[in-house]
C-alpha positions as CSV (number, residue, x, y, z in Angstrom):
1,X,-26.2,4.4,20.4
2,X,-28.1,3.6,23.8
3,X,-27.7,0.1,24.4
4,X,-30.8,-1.2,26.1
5,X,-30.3,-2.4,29.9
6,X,-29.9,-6.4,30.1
7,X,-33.0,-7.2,31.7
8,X,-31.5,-10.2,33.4
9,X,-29.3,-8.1,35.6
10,X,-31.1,-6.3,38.5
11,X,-28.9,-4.4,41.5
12,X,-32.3,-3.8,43.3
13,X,-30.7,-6.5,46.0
14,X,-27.5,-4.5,46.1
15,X,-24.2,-6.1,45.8
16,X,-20.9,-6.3,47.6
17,X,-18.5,-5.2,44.8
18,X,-15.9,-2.7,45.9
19,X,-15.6,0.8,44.2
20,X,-14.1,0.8,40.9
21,X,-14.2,-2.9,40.4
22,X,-14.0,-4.6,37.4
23,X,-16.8,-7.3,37.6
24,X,-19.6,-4.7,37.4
25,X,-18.0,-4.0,33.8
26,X,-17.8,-7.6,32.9
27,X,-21.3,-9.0,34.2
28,X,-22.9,-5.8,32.2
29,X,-21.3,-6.8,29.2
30,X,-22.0,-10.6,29.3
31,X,-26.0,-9.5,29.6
32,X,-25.7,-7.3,27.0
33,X,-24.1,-10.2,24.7
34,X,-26.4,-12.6,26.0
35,X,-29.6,-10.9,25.2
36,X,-28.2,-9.6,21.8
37,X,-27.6,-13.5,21.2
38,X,-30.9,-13.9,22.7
39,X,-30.2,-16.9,24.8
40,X,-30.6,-15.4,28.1
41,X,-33.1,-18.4,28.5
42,X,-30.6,-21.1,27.7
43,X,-27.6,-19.7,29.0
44,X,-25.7,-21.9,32.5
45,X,-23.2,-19.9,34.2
46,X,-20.4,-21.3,36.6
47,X,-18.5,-19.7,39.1
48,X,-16.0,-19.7,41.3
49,X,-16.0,-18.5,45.0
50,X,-15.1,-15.1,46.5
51,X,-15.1,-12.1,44.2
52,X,-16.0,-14.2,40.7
53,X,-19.1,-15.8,42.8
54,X,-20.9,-12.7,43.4
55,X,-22.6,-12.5,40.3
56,X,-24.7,-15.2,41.5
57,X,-26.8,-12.2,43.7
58,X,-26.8,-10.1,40.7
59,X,-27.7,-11.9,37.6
60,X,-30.8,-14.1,36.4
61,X,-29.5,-17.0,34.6
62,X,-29.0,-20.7,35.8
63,X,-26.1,-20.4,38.2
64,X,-23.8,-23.1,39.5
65,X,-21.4,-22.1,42.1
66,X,-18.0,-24.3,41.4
67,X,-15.9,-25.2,44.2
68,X,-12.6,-22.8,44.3
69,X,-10.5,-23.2,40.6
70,X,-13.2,-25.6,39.6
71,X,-15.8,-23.6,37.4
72,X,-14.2,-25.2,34.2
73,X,-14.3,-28.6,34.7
74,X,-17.8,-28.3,35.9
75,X,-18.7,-26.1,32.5
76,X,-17.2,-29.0,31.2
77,X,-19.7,-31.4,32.7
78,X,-22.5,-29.1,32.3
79,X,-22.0,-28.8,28.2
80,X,-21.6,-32.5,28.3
81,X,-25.4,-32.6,30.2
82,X,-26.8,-29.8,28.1
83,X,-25.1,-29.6,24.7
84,X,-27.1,-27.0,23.4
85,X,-27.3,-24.3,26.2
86,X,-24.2,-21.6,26.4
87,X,-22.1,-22.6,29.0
88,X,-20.1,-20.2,30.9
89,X,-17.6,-20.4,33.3
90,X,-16.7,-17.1,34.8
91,X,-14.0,-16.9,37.5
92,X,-10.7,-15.0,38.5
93,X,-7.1,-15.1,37.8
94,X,-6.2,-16.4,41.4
95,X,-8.8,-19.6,40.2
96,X,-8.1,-20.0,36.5
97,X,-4.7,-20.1,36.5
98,X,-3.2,-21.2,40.2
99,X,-5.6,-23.8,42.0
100,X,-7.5,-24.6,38.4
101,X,-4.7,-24.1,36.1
102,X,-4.8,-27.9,35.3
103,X,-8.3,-27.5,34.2
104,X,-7.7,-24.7,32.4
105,X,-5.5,-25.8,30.2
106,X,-6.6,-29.4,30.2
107,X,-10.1,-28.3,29.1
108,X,-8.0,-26.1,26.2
109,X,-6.0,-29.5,25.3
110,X,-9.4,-31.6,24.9
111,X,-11.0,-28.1,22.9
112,X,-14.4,-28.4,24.7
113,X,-17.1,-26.3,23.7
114,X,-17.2,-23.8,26.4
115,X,-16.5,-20.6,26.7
116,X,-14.5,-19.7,29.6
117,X,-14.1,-15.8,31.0
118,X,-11.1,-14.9,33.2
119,X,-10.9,-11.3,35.1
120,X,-7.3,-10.8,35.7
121,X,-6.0,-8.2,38.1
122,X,-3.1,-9.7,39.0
123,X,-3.8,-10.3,42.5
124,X,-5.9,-13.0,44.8
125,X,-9.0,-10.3,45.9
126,X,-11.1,-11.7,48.4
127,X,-8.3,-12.6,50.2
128,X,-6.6,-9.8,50.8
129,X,-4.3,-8.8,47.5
130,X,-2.2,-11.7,47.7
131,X,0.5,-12.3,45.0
132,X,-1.1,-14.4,42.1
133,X,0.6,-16.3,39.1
134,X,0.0,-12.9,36.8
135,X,1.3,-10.7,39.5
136,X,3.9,-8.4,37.7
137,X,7.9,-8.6,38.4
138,X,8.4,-6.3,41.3
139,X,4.5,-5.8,41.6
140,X,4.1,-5.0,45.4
141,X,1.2,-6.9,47.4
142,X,0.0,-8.2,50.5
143,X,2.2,-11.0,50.4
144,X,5.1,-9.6,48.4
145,X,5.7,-6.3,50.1
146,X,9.5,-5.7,48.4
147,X,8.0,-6.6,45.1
148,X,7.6,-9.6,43.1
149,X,11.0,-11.5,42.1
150,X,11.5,-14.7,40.2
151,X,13.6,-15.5,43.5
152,X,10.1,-15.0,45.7
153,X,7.3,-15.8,43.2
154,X,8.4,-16.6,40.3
155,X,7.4,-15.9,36.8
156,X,4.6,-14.1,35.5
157,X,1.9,-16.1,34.1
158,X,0.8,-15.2,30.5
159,X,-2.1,-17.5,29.8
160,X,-2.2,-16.4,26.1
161,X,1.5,-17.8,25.9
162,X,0.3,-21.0,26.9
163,X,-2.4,-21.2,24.9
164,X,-1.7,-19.7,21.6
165,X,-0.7,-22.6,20.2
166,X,-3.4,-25.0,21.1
167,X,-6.0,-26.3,18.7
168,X,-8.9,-24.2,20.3
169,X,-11.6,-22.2,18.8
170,X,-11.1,-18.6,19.8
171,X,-8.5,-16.7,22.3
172,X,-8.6,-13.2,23.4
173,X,-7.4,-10.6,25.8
174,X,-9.2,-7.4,26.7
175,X,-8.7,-4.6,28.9
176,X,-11.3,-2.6,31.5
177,X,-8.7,0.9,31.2
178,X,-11.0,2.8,29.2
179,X,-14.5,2.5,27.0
180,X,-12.5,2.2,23.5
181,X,-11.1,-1.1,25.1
182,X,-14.3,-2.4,26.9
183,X,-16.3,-1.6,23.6
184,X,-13.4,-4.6,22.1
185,X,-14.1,-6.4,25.3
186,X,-17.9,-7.1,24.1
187,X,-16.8,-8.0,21.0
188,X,-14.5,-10.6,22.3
189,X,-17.3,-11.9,24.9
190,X,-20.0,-12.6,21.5
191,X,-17.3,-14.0,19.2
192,X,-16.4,-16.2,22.0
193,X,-20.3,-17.2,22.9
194,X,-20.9,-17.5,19.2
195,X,-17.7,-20.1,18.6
196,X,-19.4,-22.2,21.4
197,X,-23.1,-21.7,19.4
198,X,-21.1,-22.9,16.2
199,X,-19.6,-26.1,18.0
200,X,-15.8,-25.0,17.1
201,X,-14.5,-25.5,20.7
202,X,-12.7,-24.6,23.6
203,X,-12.8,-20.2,23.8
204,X,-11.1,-18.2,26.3
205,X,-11.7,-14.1,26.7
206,X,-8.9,-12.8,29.3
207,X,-10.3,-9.4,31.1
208,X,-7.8,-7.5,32.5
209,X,-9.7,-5.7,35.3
210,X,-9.1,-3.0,37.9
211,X,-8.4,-4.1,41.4
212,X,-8.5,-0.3,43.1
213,X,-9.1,-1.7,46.9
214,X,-6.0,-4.5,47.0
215,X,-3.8,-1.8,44.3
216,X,-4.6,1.1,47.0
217,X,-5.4,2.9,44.5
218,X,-8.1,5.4,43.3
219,X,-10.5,3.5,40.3
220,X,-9.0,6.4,37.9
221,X,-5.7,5.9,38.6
222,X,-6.2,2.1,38.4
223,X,-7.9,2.1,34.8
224,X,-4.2,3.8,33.8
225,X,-2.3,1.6,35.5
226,X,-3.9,-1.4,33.3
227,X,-3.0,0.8,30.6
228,X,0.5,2.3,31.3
229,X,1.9,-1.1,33.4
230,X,-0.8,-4.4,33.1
231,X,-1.1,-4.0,29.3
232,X,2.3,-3.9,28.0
233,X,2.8,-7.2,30.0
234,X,0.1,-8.4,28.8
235,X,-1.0,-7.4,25.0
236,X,-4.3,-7.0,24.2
237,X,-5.9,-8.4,21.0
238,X,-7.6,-11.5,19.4
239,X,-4.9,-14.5,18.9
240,X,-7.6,-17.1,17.9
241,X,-9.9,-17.7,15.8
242,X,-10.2,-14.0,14.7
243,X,-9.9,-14.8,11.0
244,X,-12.8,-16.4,10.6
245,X,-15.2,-14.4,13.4
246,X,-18.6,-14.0,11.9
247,X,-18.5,-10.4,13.5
């Protein structure tokens, strides 16, 4: 079935998006749920800076633009302001769970109703493919050229680990590898928006998302390394909430 084109979200201006990234995939998707919804009129957006602030050029909806690991507590003060619009806060992995992880989880801990989209692709982007909290053990970037190690980095983040226990409405992790999974990714996106509609809470859609520039690698060869490496890290599914989704 051809799904119509979300009128909100126009590329006549261009955009600066590098080949094969993943936050085309994810802005198409959130217009597509939002006009299905049919709240494109009510719906606030919040972003962060660099690479999760772009959408600002591309979509139509009222935008704030957060300061840097900030879009959630703003969402939060937005919702708070405007209880009945969808609130959205849309930012990466780098600002979710390094500078903002406070708020992130914080905001989970209180269960606001917002609905909070992460792209994870396991690097800082706009910066240069620096190591982040979700870089993989012995994942080589721009600031971990041997690899990863708990000895130089630490850990690897798993925000669903965190999380899974919380008293929120709705968690879930997707993957931009192939159309099977980004079909489940717009799924995930609606249940989420729709919790928020209901008034259940605090919702949290993980995207993980190709990074071909900072991976140096081609955008095919990227969507399988999500699959073959990123996902088995990193499971994909709904952990939240799924048992009672009205979808």
């Amino acid at each position: 079935m051809m799904v119509k084109a979300p009128e909100r979200i126009t590329y006549t201006d261009g955009h600066s998006f590098c080949p094969g990234c993943g936050h085309g995939i994810a802005i198409r998707l959130i217009g597509e749920v939002l006009q299905e919804l049919g709240r494109e009129e009510e719906a606030i957006a919040v972003l962060d800076v660099a690479c999760g602030g772009m959408p600002i050029d591309i979509w139509r909806y009222d935008t704030i633009e957060a300061a840097h690991g900030r879009p959630v507590p703003t969402a939060v003060g937005v919702k708070f302001a405007r209880p009945q619009n969808p609130v959205i806060a849309y930012l990466g992995d780098g600002a979710a769970y390094s500078i903002g992880i406070a708020e992130t989880i914080h905001s989970a801990r209180r269960n606001d109703n917002i609905t909070v989209i992460v792209l994870n692709n396991c690097v800082f982007g706009m910066t240069g493919g620096q190591m982040s909290p979700t870089s993989l053990q012995g994942q080589v970037t721009s600031s971990s050229i041997h690899g990863k190690s708990m000895e130089e980095g630490g850990g690897t983040l798993d925000v669903v680990s965190l999380l899974n226990k919380m008293d929120i409405a709705y968690l879930a992790r997707a993957s931009f590898c192939d159309a099977a999974n980004i079909r489940k990714a717009k799924k995930y996106i609606k249940r989420a928006l729709e919790k928020q509609m209901q008034g259940a809470g605090y919702s949290l859609v993980e995207l993980l998302s190709p990074c071909p520039t900072n991976w140096a690698m081609e955008p095919v060869k990227a969507a399988k390394y999500i699959k073959d490496t990123i996902m088995p890290v990193f499971p994909v599914g709904e952990f939240i909430g799924k048992e009672d989704a009205s979808l």
